[in-house]
TIDO-61049 format. One line per field, with one value per residue (C-alpha): x, y negated, z; residue number from 1. Coordinates in steps of 0.1 Angstrom, whole numbers, plus 2048, in hexadecimal, padded with zeros to 3 digits. Layout:
<mardrens>
c1 X / ...
c2 Y / ...
c3 Z / ...
resi NUM / ...
</mardrens>
This chain:
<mardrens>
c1 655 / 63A / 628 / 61F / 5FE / 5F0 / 5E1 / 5C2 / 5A1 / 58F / 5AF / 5AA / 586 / 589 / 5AA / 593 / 572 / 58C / 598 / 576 / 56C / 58B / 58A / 55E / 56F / 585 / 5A5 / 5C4 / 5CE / 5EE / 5F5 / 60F / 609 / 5F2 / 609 / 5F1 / 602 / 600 / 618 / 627 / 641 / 64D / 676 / 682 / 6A8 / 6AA / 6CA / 6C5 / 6CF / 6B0 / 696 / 6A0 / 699 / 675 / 659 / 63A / 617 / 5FC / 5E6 / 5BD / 59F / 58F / 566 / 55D / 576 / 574 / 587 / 59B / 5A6 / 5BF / 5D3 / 5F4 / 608 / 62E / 637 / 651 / 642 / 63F / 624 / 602 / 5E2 / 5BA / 59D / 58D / 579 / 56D / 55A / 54B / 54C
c2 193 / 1A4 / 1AD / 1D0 / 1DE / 1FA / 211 / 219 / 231 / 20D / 201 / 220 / 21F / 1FD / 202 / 21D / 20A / 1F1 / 205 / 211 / 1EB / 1E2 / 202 / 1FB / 1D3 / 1E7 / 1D4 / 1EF / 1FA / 201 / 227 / 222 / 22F / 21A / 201 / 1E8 / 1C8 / 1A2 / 190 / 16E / 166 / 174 / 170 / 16C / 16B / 170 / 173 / 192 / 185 / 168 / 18B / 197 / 175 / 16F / 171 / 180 / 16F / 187 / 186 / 186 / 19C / 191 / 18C / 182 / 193 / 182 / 193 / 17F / 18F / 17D / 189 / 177 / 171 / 16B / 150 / 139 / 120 / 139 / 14D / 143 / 152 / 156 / 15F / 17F / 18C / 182 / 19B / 18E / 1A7
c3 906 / 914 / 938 / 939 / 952 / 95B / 940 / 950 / 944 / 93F / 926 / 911 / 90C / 908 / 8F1 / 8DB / 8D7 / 8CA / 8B4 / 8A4 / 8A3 / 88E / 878 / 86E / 864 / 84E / 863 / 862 / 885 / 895 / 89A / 8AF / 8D8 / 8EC / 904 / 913 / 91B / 914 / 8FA / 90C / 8F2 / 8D1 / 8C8 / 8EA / 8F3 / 917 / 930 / 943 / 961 / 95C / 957 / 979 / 98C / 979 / 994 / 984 / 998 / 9A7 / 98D / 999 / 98F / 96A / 975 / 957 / 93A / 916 / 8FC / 8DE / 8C1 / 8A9 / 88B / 88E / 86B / 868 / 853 / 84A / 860 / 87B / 889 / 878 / 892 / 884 / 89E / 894 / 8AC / 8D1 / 8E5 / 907 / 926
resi 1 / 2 / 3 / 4 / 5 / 6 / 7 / 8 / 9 / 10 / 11 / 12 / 13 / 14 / 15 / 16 / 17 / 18 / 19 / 20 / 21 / 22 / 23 / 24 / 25 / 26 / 27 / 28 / 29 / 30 / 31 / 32 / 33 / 34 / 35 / 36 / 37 / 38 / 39 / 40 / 41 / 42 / 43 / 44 / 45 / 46 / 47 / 48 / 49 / 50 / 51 / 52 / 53 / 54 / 55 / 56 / 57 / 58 / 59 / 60 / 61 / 62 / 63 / 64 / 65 / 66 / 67 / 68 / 69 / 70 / 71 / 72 / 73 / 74 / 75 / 76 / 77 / 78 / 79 / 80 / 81 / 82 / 83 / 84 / 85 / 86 / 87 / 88 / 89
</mardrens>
């Protein structure tokens, strides 16, 4: 499940120079489209009926934007997640 936002100029440059970054650490990205959104759960069963009544908040201005990147790894004893990269607006 996943909250979608606007795909601005500022989320493609931002989406590019993270693309660059990854590709000089030699991390393999994905070449799929460009969707800009934020992951809030993984293997969700939902009613659709229960979608329609969720309220999303009004969410605020970021003033001071920190960025996280994590690899996340499936395993047996479910999703494993390790820090790789943090980049301070």
């Amino acid at each position: 499940m996943w909250l979608g936002c606007e795909n601005s100029k500022d989320l493609q440059k931002l989406h590019g120079d993270l693309k660059t970054i990854l590709k000089n650490l030699d991390i393999i990205v994905d070449s799929r489209e460009f969707t800009p959104h934020i992951t809030i759960a993984r293997d969700v069963q939902i009613d659709s009926e229960d979608i329609k009544n969720i309220k999303l908040p009004k969410f605020a201005t970021i003033k001071k934007p920190k960025l996280f990147l994590y690899q996340s790894k499936f395993t047996k004893q479910g999703v494993k997640y390790k820090s790789l990269y943090t980049l301070k607006g």
